[in-house]
C-alpha positions in Angstrom: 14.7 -60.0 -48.1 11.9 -62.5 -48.4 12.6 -65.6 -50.8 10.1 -66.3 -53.7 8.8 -69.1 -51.9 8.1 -67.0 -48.9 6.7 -64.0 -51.4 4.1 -66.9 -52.8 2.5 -67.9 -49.5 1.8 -64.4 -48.8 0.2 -63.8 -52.2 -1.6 -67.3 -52.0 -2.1 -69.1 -49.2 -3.8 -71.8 -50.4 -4.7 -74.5 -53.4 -0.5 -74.2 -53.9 0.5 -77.2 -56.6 4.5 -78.5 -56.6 5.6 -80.2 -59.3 8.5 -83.0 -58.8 10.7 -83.6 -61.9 13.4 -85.3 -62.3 16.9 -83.4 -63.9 17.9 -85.1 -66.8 14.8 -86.9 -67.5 13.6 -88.1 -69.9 16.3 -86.7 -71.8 19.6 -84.6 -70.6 18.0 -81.5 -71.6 14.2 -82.1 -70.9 14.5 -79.5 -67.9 15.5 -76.9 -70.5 12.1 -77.3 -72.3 9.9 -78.8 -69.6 10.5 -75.8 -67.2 8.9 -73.1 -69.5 5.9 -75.5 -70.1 5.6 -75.4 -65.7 5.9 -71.9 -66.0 3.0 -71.2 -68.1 0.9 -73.3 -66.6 -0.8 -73.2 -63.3 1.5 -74.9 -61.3 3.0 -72.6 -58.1 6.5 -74.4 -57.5 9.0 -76.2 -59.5 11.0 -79.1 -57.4 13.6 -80.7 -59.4 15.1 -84.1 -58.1 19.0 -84.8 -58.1 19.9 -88.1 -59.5 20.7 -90.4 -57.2 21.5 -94.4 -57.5 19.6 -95.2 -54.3 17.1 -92.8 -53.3 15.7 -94.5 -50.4 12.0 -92.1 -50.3 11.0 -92.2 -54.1 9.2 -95.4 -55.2 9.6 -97.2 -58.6 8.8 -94.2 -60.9 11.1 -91.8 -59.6 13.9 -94.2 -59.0 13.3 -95.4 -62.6 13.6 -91.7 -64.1 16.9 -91.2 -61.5 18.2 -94.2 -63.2 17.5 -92.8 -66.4 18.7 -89.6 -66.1 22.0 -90.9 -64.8 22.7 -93.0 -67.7 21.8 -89.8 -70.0 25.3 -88.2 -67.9 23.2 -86.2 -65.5 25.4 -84.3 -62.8 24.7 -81.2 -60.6 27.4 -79.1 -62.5 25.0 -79.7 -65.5 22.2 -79.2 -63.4 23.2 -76.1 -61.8 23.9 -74.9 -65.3 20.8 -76.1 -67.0 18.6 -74.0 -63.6 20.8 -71.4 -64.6 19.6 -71.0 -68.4 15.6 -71.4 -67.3 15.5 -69.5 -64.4 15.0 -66.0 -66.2 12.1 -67.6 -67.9 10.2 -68.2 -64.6 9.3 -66.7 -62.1 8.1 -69.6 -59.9 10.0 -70.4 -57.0 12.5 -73.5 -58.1 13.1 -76.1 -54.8 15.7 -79.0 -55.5 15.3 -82.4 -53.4 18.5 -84.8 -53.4 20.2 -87.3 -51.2 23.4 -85.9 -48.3 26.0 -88.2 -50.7 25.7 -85.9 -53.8 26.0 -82.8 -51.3 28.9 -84.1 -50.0 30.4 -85.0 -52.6 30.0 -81.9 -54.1 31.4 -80.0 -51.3 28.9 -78.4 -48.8 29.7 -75.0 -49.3 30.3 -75.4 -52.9 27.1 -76.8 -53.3 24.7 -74.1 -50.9 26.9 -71.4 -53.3 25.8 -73.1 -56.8 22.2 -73.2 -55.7 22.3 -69.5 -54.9 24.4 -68.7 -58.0 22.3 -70.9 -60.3 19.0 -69.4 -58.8 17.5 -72.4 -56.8 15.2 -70.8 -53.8 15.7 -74.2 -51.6 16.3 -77.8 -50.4 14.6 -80.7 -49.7 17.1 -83.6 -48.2 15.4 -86.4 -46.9 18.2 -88.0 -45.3 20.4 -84.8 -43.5 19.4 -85.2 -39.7 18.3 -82.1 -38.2 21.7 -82.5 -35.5 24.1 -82.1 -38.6 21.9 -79.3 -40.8 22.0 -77.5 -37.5 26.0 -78.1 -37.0 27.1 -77.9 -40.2 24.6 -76.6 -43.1 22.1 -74.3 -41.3 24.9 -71.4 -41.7 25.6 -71.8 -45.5 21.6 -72.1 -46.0 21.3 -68.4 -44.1 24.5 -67.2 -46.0 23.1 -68.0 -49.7 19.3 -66.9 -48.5 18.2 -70.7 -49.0 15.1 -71.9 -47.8 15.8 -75.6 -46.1 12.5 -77.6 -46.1 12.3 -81.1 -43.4 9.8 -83.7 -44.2 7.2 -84.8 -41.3 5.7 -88.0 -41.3 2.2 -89.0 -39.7 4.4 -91.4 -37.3 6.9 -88.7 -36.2 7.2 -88.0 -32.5 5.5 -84.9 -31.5 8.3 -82.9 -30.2 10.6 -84.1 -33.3 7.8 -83.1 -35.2 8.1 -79.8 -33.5 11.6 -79.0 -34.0 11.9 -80.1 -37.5 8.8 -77.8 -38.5 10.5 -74.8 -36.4 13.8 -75.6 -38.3 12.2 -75.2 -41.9 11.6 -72.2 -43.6 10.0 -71.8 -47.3 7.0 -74.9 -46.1 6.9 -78.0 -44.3 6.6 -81.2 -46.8 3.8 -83.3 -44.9 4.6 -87.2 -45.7 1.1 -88.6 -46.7 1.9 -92.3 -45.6 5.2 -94.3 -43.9 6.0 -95.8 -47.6 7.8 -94.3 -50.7 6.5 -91.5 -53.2 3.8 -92.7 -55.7 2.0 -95.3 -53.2 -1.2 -96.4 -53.3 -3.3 -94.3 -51.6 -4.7 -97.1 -49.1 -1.9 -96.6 -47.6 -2.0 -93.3 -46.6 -2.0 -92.5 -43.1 -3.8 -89.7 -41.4 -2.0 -86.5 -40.9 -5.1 -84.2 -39.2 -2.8 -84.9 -35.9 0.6 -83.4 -36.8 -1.3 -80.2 -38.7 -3.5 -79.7 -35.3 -0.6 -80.3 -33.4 1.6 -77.5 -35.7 -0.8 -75.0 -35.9 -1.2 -75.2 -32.4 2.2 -74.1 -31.7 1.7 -71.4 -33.0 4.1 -71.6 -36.2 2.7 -69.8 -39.2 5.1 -71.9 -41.8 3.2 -73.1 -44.7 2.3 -76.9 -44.9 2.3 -79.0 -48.0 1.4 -82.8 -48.4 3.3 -85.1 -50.9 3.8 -88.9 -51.2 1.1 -90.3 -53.2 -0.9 -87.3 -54.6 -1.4 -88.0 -57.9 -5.0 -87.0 -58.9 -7.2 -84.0 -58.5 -9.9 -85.6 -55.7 -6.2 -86.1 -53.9 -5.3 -82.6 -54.3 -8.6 -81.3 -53.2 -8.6 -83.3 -49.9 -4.8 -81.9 -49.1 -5.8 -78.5 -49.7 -8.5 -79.1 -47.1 -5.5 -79.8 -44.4 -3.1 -77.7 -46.0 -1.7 -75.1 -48.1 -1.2 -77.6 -51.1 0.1 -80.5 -52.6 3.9 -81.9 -54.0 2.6 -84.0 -57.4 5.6 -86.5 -58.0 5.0 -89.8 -59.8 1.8 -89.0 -61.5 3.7 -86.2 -63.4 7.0 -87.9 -63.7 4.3 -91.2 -65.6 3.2 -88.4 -67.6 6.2 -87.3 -69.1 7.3 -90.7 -69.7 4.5 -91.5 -71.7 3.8 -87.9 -73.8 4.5 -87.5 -77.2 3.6 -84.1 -76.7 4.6 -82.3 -73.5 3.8 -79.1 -74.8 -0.3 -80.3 -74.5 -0.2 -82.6 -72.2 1.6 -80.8 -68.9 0.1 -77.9 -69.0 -3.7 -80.1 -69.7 -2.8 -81.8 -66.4 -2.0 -79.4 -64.4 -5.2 -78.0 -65.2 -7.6 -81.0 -64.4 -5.5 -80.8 -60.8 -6.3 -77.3 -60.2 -9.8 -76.7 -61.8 -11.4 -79.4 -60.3 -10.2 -78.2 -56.6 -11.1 -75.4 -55.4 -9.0 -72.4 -52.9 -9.8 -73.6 -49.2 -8.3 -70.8 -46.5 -6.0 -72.0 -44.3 -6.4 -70.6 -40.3 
């Protein structure tokens, strides 16, 4: 059976938006009413982050809402529970990201289980090498129909580049630059290389570009490489400064999407 991220590519293989929030942000039970909001709007997927005290990939923003959420008493039995409650009320396919410490703390298994229990459709760990997914998670992730997502950056080796992207299933998160989420874009690097190089092989997976993607002219020029964008920062700013989330998510993830337009991928 195909997962629901797997069932969205097919339906649309371009113009895909990801929205990054964080669990427990701002508030304990934000996800409870800002996961509805996502799934009326016209975003595709939901990625929820784990807390975590040092998440060495997100920038200030994200760390700041990690911090945050941790002092509110987020945990992943609450978050299990909380995806649990919303995901009847959506339909979009729901990706958490995290750090290897709170899997393993957790318990591996126990952890692979709860996302499959609580409905989550896959994983994004920045810092599980591809050695120990293949040794010791890659069977839990086929067992609980998972999809496990590797990130590429522009600076990767070739044949890494290679096996990580043959290793994912669900999409391929494309790094945008060799610096943390919500950078400038100056310092975005160029990733035409590593897509040419991909679709060369002859994999089919879907590719989606995050790290500093925080407008629509951004979005636009990703969907000219790839099948879409990951939106972290710029969203996570947004719900820090709403007084009405209700309006305001669902007004930008609108200015994203209308003012790009659906490029084919080949």
């Amino acid at each position: 059976m195909k997962t629901r991220t797997e069932l969205l590519f097919e339906k649309q293989p371009g113009n895909n938006l990801s929205i990054f929030i964080t669990a427990g942000f701002p508030k304990k039970e934000s996800l409870l009413e800002i996961i509805p909001l996502l799934e009326n709007s016209d975003c595709d997927i939901i990625e929820i982050g784990i807390p975590f005290s040092d998440p060495s990939a997100d920038g200030p923003v994200i760390q700041q809402s990690s911090t945050l959420a941790l002092n509110n008493g987020m945990n992943l039995e609450l978050l299990f529970k909380q995806v649990k409650q919303v995901r009847p009320l959506t339909t979009k396919p729901i990706i958490l990201m995290g750090y290897l410490n709170s899997l393993l703390k957790f318990g591996i298994e126990a952890f692979y289980r709860s996302c499959h229990e609580a409905g989550v459709d896959g994983l994004i760990i920045p810092d599980l090498p591809l050695k120990e997914f293949k040794k010791e998670h890659e069977l839990y992730i086929k067992k609980y129909k998972l999809d496990f997502i590797f990130l590429i950056t522009p600076t990767t080796e070739n044949k890494r580049a290679l096996e990580l992207a043959t290793n994912s299933s669900g999409f391929v998160y494309l790094v945008s630059s060799n610096s943390t989420t919500g950078t400038e874009n100056k310092n975005r690097l160029d990733l035409s290389e590593k897509i040419i190089l991909l679709k060369k092989s002859g994999l089919k997976i879907p590719l989606l570009i995050g790290f500093g993607i925080s407008t629509a002219s951004d979005f636009t020029k990703a969907c000219e490489q790839a099948n879409g964008a990951i939106i972290g920062s710029a969203f996570i700013q947004l719900v820090k400064n709403s007084t009405n989330l209700q309006k305001d998510i669902p007004q930008f993830i609108q200015t994203i999407k209308t003012k790009s337009y659906d490029h084919s991928i080949n």
